[in-house]
C-alpha positions as CSV (number, residue, x, y, z in Angstrom):
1,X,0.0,0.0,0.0
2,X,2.9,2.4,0.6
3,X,4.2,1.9,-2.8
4,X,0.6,2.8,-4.3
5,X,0.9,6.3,-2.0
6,X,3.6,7.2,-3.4
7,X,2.7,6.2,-7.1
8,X,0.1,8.3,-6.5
9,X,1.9,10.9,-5.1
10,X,4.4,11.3,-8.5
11,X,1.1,10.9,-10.8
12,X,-0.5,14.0,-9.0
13,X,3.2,16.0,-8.6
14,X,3.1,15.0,-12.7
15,X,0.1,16.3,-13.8
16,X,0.2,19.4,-12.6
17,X,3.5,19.9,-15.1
18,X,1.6,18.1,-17.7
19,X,0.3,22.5,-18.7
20,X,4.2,23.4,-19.3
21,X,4.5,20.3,-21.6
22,X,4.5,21.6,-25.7
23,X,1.5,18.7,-27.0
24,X,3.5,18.7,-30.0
25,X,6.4,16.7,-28.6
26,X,5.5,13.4,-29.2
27,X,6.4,9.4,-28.2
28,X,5.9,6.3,-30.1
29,X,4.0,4.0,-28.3
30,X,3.9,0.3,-29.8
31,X,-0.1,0.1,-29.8
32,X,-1.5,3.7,-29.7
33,X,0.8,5.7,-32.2
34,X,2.4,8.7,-31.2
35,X,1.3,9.9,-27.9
36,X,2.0,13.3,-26.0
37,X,2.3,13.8,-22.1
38,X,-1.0,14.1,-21.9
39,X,-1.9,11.4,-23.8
40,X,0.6,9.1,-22.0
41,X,-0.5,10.5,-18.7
42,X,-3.9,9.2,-19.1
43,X,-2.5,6.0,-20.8
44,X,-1.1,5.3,-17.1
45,X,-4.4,5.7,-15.6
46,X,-6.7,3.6,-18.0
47,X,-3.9,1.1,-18.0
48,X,-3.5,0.9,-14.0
49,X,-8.0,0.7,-13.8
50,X,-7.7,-2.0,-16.5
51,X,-4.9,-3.9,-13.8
52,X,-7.4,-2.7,-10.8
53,X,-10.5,-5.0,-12.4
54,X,-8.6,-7.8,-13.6
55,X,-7.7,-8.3,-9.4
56,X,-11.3,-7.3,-8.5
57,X,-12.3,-10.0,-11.0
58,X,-9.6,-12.5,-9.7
59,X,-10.3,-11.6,-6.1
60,X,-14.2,-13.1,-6.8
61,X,-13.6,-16.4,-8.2
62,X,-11.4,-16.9,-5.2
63,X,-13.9,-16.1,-2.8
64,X,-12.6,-13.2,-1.2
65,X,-15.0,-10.6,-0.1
66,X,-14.3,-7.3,-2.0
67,X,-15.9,-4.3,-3.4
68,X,-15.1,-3.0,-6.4
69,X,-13.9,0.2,-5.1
């Protein structure tokens, strides 16, 4: 849990520079194209929800009690 924290902490501490960033500077990504900070940024977040459900999901065929938040 303390390594989430401070994942957390560097995602908000990032976004907030993500305004300074030119959106012209651009990355190649393997599967999306050519991404800027922005679009990166919000790659991390879709792609860290998308690892959040697959253990919600794993966590219910074991029989654990969760929620889904």
């Amino acid at each position: 849990m303390r390594e989430l924290d401070h994942l957390m902490t560097r995602m908000e501490g990032l976004e907030r520079k993500l305004k300074d960033v030119n959106p012209n500077n651009k990355e190649a990504h393997g599967g999306f194209g050519w991404l800027n900070a922005q679009e990166w940024y919000e790659l991390v977040g879709m792609h860290f929800r998308h690892h959040l459900r697959q253990k919600y999901e794993l966590d219910q065929r074991l029989g654990l009690d969760v929620s889904p938040d």
